[in-house]
N, C-alpha and C positions, 0 to 999 in steps of 0.2 A: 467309661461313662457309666453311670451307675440306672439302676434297672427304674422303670418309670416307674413314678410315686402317684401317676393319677390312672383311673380305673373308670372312671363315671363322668360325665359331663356336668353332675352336680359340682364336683370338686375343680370346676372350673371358673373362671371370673364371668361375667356379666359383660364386664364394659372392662377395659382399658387400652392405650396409649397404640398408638402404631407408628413405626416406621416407613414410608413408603421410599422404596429405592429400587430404580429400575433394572432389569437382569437378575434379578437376585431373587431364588426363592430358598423358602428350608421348607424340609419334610419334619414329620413325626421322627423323635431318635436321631435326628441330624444335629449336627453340629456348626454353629456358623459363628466365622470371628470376624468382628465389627470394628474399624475406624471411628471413634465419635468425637469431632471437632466443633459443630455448626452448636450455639449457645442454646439454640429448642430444643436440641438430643441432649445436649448435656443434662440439660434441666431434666427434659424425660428420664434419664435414666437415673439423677439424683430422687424420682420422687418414686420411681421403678425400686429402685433401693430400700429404700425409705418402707414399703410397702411392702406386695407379696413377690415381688422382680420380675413381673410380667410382662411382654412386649411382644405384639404383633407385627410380624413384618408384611408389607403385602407391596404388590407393586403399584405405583401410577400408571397413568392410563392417557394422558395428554392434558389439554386446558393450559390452564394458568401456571407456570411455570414455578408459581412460590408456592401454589394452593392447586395441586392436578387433581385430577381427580382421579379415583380410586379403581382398583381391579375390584374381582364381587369377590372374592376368595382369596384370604391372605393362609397363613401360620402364626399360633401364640408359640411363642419360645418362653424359655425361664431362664434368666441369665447365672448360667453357673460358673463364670468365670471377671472376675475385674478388677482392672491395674489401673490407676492416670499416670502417664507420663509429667514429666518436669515439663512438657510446655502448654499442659492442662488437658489434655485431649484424655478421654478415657477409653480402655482397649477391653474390651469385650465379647465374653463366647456367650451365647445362645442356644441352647439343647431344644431342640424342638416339640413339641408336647402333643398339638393335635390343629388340623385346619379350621380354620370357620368360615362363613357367609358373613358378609356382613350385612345385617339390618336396618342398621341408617347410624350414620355420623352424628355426633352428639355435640352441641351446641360450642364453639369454638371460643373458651373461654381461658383456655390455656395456650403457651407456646405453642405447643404441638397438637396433636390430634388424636382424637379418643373415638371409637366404633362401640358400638351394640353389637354383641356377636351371636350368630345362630349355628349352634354344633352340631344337630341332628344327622345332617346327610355325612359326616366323617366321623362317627361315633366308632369307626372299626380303627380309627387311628390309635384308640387306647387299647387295642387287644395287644398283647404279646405279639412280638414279630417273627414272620415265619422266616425259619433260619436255613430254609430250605433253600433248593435252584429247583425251579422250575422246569417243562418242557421245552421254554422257550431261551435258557440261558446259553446254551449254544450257539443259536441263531444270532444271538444280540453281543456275541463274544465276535463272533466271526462279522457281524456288519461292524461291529467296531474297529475291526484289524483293517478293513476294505475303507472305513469313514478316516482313518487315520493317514492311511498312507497316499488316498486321494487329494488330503491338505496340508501334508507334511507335518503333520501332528505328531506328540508322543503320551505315551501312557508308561506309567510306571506297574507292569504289569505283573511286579511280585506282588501286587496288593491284589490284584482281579482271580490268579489262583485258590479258587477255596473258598472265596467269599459270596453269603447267599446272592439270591437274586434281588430280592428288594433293597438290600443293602448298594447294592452295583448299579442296579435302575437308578433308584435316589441319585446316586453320586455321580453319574451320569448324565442325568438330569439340572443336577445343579452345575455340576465342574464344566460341559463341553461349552463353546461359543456357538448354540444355538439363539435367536432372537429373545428379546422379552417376551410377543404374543406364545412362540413357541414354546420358552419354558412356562409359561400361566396355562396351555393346555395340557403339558406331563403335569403339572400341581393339580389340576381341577381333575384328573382323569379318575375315574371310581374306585377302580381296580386296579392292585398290582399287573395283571394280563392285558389291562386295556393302557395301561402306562409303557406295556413293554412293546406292545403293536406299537402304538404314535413312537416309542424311539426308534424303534427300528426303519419306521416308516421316515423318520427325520434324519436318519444315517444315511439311504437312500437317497433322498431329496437334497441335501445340503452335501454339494458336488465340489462348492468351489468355498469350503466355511470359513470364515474369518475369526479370528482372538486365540487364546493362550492352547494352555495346554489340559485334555481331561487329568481331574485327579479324584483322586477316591480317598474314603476315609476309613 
């Protein structure tokens, strides 16, 4: 993946397009590969294209089933990767770039849906990432081994030797079958440290977990 091109919040959009899909978050530096069948993502991502390839993913929240309504904190990704398949569908990766707030939804004049974004309180998501482990990667090694074998889970654990903390948090965060609320509180968490307590804290709690398998990037 190649080293982030944005530095500043200037260098960031205003307003564009979001995806809302539930369980699903990305961080800053992650990488997310996307399904697009439904003709309002098509079109999104044709005019996403067309443009600077920008797309927020954020989750819903409940309501109306075609129109939910919104979590307050999604991710802008940039689409750095994309194919269509022969039966039109378009297959897409999204590099993660920096979180926002969103400030109010903007007038539904398109297929899909556009936000006003507010970056201030995740401004640290454009710093160079700390390729460190932490005090705390130990701890969140070992409740993983405990979260795993409590659900009959597997982890591909040549990938977790070696690799920093924030790196393994994220993908943690995003790969285990923890809840949608539960993943939107590791997304909104401040701090690398304050991300790594709530998983630990959710390794613990989720005794009896349900879905796939954690994977790391």
């Amino acid at each position: 993946m190649s080293e982030p091109a944005y530095t500043d919040v200037s260098q960031l959009p205003e307003t564009f397009p979001v995806f809302p899909l539930g369980g699903v978050i990305l961080f800053a530096r992650g990488l997310l590969p996307l399904n697009i069948f439904e003709p309002r993502y098509l079109n999104m991502v044709d005019d996403a294209m067309a443009g600077d390839g920008m797309i927020g993913m954020i989750q819903p929240t409940g309501g109306d089933k075609a129109h939910p309504d919104l979590a307050e904190v999604g991710t802008l990704g940039r689409i750095v990767h994309y194919s269509e398949t022969e039966d039109g569908r378009y297959l897409i990766s999204l590099e993660g770039i920096c979180r926002f707030e969103v400030v109010e939804e903007l007038d539904f004049t398109k297929p899909y849906r556009e936000v006003r974004a507010g970056w201030e309180p995740y401004v640290s998501d454009l710093l160079p990432p700390d390729k460190g482990q932490s005090a705390s990667h130990i701890e969140i090694v070992r409740e993983l081994e405990d979260y795993l074998s409590r659900n009959d889970l597997q982890a591909d654990w040549d990938s977790v030797d070696g690799v920093p903390t924030e790196a393994l948090v994220n993908a943690l965060a995003v790969g285990c079958p923890f809840s949608a609320v539960e993943k939107q509180a590791l997304l909104e968490a401040a701090s690398l440290d304050q991300r790594s307590d709530s998983l630990i804290a959710l390794f613990r709690m989720n005794s009896n977990g349900e879905g796939g398998t954690p994977w790391m990037n």
